[in-house]
N, CA, C and O atoms as a GROMACS GRO file, in nm:
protein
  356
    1UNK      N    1   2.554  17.410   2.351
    1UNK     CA    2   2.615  17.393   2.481
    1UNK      C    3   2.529  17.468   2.584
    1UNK      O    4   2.478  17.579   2.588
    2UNK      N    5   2.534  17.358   2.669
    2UNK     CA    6   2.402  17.463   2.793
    2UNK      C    7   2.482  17.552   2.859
    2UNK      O    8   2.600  17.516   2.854
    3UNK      N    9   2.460  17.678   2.933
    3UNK     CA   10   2.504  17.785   2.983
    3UNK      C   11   2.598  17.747   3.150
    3UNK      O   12   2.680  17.814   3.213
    4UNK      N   13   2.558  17.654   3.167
    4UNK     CA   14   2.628  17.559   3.297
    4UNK      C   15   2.764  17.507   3.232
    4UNK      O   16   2.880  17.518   3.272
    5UNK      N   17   2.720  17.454   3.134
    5UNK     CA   18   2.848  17.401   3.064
    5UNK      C   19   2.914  17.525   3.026
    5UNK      O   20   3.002  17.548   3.109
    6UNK      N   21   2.908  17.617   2.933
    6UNK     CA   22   2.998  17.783   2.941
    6UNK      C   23   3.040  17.798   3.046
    6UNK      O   24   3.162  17.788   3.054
    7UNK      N   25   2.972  17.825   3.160
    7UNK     CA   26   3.006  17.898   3.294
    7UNK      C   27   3.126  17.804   3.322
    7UNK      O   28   3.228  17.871   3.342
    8UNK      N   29   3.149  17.657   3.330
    8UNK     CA   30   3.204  17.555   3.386
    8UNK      C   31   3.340  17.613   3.236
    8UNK      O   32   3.434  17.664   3.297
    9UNK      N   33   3.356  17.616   3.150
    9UNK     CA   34   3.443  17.640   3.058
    9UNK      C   35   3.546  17.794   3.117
    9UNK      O   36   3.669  17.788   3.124
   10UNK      N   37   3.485  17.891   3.144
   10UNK     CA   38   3.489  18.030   3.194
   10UNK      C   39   3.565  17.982   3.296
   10UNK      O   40   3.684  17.984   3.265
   11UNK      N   41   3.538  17.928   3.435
   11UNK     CA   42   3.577  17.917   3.529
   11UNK      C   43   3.674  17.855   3.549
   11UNK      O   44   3.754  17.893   3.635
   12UNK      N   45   3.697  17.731   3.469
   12UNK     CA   46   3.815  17.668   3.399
   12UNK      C   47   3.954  17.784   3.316
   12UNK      O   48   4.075  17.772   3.296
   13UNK      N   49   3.911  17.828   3.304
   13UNK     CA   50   4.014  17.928   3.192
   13UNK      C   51   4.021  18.064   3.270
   13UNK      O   52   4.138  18.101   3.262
   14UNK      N   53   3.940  18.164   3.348
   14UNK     CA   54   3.974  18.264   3.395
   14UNK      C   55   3.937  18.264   3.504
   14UNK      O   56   3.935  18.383   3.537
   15UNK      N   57   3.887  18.173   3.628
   15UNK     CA   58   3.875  18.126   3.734
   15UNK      C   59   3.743  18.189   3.794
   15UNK      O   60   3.648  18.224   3.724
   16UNK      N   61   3.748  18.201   3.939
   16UNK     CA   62   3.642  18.198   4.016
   16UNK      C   63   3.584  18.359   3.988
   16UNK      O   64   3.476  18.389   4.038
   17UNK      N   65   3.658  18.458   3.908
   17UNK     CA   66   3.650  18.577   3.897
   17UNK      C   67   3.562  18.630   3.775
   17UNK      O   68   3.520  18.742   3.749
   18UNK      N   69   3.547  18.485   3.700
   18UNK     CA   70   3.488  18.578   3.556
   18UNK      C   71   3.309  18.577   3.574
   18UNK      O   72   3.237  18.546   3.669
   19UNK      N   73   3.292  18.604   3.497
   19UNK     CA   74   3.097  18.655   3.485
   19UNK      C   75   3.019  18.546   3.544
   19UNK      O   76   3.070  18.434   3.539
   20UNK      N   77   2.921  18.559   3.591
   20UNK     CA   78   2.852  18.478   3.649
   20UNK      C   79   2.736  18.390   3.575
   20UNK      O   80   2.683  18.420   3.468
   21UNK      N   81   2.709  18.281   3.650
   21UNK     CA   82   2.595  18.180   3.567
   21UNK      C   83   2.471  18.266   3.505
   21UNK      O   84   2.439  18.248   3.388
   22UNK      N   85   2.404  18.357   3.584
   22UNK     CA   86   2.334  18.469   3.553
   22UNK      C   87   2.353  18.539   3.404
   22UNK      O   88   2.274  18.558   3.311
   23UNK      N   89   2.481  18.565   3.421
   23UNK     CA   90   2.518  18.660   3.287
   23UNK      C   91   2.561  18.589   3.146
   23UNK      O   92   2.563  18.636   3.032
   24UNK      N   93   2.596  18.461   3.193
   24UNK     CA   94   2.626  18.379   3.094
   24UNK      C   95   2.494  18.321   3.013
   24UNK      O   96   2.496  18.305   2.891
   25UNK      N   97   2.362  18.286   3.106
   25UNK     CA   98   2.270  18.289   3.019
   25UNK      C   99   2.189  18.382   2.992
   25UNK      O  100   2.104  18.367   2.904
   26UNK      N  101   2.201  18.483   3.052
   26UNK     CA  102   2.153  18.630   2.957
   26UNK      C  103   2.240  18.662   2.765
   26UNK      O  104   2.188  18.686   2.656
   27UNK      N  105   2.376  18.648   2.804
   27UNK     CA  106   2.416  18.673   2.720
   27UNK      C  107   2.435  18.510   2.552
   27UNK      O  108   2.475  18.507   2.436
   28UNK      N  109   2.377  18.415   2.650
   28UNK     CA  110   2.373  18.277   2.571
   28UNK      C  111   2.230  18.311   2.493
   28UNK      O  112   2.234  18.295   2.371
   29UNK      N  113   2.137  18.344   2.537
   29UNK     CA  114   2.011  18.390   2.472
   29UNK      C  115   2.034  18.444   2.376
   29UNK      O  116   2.011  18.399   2.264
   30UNK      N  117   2.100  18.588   2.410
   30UNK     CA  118   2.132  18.667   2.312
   30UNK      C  119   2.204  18.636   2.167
   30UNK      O  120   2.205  18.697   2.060
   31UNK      N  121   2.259  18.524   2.207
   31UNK     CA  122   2.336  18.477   2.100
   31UNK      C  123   2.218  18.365   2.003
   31UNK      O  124   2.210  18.346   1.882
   32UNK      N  125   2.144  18.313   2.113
   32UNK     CA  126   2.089  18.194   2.017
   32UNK      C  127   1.954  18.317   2.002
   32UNK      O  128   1.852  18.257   2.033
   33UNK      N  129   1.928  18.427   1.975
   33UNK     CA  130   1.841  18.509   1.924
   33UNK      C  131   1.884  18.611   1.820
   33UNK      O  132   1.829  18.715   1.784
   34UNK      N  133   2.026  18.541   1.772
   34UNK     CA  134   2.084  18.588   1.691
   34UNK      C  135   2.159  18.707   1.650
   34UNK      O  136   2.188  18.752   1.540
   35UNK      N  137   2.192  18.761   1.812
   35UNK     CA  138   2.330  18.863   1.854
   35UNK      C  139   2.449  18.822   1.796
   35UNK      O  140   2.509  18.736   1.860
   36UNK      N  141   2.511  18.867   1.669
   36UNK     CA  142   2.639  18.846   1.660
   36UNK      C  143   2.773  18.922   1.682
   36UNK      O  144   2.855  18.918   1.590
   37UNK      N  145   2.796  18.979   1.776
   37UNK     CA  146   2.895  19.073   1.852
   37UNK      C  147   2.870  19.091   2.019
   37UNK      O  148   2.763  19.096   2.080
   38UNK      N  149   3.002  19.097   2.066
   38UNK     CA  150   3.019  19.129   2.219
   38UNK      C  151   3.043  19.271   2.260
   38UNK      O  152   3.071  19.306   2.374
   39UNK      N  153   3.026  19.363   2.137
   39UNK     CA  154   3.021  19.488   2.170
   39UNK      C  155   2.895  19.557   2.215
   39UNK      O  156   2.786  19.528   2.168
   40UNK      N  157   2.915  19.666   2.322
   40UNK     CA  158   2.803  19.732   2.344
   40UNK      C  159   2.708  19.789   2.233
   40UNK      O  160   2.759  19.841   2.134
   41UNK      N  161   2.578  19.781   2.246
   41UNK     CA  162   2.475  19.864   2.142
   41UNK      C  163   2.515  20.024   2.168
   41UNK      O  164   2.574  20.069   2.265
   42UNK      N  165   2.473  20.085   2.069
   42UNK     CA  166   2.445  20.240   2.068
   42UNK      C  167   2.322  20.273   2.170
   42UNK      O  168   2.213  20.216   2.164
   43UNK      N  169   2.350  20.349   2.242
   43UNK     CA  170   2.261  20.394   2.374
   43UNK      C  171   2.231  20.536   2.346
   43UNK      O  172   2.324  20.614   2.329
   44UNK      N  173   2.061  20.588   2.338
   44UNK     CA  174   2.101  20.699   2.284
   44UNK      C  175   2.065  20.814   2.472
   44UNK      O  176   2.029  20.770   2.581
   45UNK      N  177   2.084  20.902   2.447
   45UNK     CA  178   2.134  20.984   2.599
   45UNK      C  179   2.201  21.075   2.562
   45UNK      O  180   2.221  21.105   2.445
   46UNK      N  181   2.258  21.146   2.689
   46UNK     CA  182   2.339  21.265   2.652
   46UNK      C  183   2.526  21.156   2.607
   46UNK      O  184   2.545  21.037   2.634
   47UNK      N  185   2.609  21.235   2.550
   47UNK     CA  186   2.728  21.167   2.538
   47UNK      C  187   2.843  21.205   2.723
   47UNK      O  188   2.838  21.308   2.790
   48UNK      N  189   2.904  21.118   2.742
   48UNK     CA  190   2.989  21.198   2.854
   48UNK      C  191   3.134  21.277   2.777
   48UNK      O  192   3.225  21.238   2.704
   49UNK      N  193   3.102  21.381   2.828
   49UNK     CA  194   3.219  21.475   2.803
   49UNK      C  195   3.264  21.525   2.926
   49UNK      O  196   3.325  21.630   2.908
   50UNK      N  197   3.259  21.487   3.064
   50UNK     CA  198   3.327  21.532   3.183
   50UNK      C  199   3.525  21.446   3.150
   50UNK      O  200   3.638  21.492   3.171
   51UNK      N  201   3.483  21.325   3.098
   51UNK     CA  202   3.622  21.292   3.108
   51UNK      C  203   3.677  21.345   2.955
   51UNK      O  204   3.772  21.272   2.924
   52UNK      N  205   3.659  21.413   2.883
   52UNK     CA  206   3.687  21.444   2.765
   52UNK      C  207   3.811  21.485   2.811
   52UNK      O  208   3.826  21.514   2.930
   53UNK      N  209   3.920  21.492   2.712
   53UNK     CA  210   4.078  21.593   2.762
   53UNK      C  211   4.045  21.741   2.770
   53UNK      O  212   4.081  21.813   2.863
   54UNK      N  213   3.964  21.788   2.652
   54UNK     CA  214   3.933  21.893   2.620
   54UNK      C  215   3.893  22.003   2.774
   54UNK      O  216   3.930  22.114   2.812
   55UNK      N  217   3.801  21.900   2.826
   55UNK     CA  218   3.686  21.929   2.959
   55UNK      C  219   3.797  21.967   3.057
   55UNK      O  220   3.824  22.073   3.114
   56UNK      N  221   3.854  21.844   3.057
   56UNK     CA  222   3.920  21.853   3.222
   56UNK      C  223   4.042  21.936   3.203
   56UNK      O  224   4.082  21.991   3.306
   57UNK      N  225   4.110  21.957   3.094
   57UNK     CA  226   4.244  22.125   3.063
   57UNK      C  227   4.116  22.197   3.074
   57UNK      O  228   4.166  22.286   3.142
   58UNK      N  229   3.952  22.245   3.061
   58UNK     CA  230   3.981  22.367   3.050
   58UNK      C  231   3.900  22.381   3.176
   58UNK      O  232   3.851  22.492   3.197
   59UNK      N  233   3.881  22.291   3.256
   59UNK     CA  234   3.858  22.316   3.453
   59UNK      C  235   3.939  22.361   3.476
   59UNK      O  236   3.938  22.472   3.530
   60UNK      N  237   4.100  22.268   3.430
   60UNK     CA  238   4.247  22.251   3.518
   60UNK      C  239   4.270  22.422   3.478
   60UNK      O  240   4.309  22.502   3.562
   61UNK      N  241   4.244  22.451   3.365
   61UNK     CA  242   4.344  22.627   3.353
   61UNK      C  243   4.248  22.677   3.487
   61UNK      O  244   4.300  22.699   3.596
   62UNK      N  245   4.123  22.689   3.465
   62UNK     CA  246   4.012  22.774   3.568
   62UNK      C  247   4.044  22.731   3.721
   62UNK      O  248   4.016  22.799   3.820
   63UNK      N  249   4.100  22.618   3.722
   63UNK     CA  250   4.143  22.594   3.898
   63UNK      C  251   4.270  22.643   3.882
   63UNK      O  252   4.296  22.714   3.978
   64UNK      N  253   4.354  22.637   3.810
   64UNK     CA  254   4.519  22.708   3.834
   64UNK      C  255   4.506  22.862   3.806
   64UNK      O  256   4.601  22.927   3.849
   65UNK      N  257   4.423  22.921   3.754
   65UNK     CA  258   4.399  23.029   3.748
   65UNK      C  259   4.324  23.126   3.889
   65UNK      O  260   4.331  23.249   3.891
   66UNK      N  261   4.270  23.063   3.976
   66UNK     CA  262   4.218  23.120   4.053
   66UNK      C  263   4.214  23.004   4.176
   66UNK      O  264   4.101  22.959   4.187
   67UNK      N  265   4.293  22.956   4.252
   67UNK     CA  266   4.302  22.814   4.313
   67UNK      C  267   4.099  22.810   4.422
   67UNK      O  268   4.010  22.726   4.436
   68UNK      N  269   4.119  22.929   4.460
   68UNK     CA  270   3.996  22.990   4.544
   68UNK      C  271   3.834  22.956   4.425
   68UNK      O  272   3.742  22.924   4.499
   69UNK      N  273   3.816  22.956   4.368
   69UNK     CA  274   3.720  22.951   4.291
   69UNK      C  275   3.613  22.816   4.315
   69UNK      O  276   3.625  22.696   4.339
   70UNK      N  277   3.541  22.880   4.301
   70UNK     CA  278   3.370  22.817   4.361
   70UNK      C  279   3.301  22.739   4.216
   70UNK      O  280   3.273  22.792   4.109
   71UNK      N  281   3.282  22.572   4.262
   71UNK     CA  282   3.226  22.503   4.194
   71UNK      C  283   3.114  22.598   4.066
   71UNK      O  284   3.144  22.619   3.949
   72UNK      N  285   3.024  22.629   4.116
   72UNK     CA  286   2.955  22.760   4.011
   72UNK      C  287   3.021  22.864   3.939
   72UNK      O  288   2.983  22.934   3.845
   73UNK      N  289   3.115  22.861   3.993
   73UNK     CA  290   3.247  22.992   3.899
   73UNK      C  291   3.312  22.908   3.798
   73UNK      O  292   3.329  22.933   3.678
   74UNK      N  293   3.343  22.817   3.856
   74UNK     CA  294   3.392  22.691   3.727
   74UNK      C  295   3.299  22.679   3.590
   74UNK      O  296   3.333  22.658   3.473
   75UNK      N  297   3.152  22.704   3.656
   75UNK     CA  298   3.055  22.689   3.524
   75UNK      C  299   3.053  22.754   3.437
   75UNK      O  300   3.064  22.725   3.318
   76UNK      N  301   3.030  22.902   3.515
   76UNK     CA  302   3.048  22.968   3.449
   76UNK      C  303   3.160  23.040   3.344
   76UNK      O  304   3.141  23.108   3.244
   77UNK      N  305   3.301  22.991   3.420
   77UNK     CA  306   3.414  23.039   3.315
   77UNK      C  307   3.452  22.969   3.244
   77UNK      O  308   3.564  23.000   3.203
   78UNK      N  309   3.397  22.850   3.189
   78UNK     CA  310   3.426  22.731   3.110
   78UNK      C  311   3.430  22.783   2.972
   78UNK      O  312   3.309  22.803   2.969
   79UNK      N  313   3.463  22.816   2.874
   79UNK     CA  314   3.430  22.822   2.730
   79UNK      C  315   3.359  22.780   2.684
   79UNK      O  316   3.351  22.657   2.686
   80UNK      N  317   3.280  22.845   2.627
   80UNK     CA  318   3.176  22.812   2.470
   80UNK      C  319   3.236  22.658   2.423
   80UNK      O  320   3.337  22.631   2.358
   81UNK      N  321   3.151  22.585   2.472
   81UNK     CA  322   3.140  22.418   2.389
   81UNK      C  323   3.178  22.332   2.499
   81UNK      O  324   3.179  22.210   2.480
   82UNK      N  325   3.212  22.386   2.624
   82UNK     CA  326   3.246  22.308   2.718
   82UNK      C  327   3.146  22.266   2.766
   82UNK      O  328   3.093  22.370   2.804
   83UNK      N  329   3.078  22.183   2.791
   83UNK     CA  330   2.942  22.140   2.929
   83UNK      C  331   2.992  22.042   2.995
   83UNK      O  332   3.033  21.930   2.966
   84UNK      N  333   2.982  22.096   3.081
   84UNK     CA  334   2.980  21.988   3.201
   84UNK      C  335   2.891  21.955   3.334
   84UNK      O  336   2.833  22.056   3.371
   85UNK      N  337   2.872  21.875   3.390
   85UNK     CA  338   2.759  21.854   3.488
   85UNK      C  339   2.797  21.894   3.589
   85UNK      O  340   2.918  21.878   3.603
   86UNK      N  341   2.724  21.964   3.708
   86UNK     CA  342   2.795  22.022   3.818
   86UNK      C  343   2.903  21.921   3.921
   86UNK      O  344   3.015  21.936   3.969
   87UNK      N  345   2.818  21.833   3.921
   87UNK     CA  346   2.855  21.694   4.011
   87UNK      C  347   2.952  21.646   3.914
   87UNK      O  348   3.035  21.603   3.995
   88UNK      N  349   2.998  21.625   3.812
   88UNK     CA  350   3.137  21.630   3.723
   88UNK      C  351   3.245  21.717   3.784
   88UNK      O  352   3.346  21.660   3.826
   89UNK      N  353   3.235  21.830   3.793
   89UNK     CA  354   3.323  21.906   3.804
   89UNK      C  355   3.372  21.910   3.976
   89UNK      O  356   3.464  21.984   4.012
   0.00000   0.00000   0.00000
């Protein structure tokens, strides 16, 4: 099926809102190059841990603990295993 024909299927079923002709044959390639899953690959990088639960209770105690406290004071009173990026916090 050509990627015009997908897109025309897509647009039919989840309207003027779903992925574009563009992405449909990026991801039609992928398939006839023998991609079998719509899940993301493993990306390797740092992991994000700003939205972790862990992260953001142990900002939230350090801002309820001192409401006054300075973005850099946050860094520093974070616990052992916490990292976070400044622009995170």
């Amino acid at each position: 099926m050509s990627a015009v024909n997908i897109h025309r299927n897509l647009v039919s079923v989840y309207g003027e809102g779903c992925m574009s002709i563009q992405l449909v044959r990026r991801w039609r390639s992928w398939f006839l190059k023998g991609r079998q899953n719509v899940h993301d690959d493993e990306r390797s990088g740092r992991p994000v841990t700003a939205t972790d639960n862990a992260a953001v209770a142990a900002v939230r105690n350090v801002v309820e603990a001192d409401r006054r406290v300075t973005i850099d004071e946050i860094m520093i009173r974070l616990p052992p295993g916490i990292e976070i990026g400044r622009s995170s916090i």
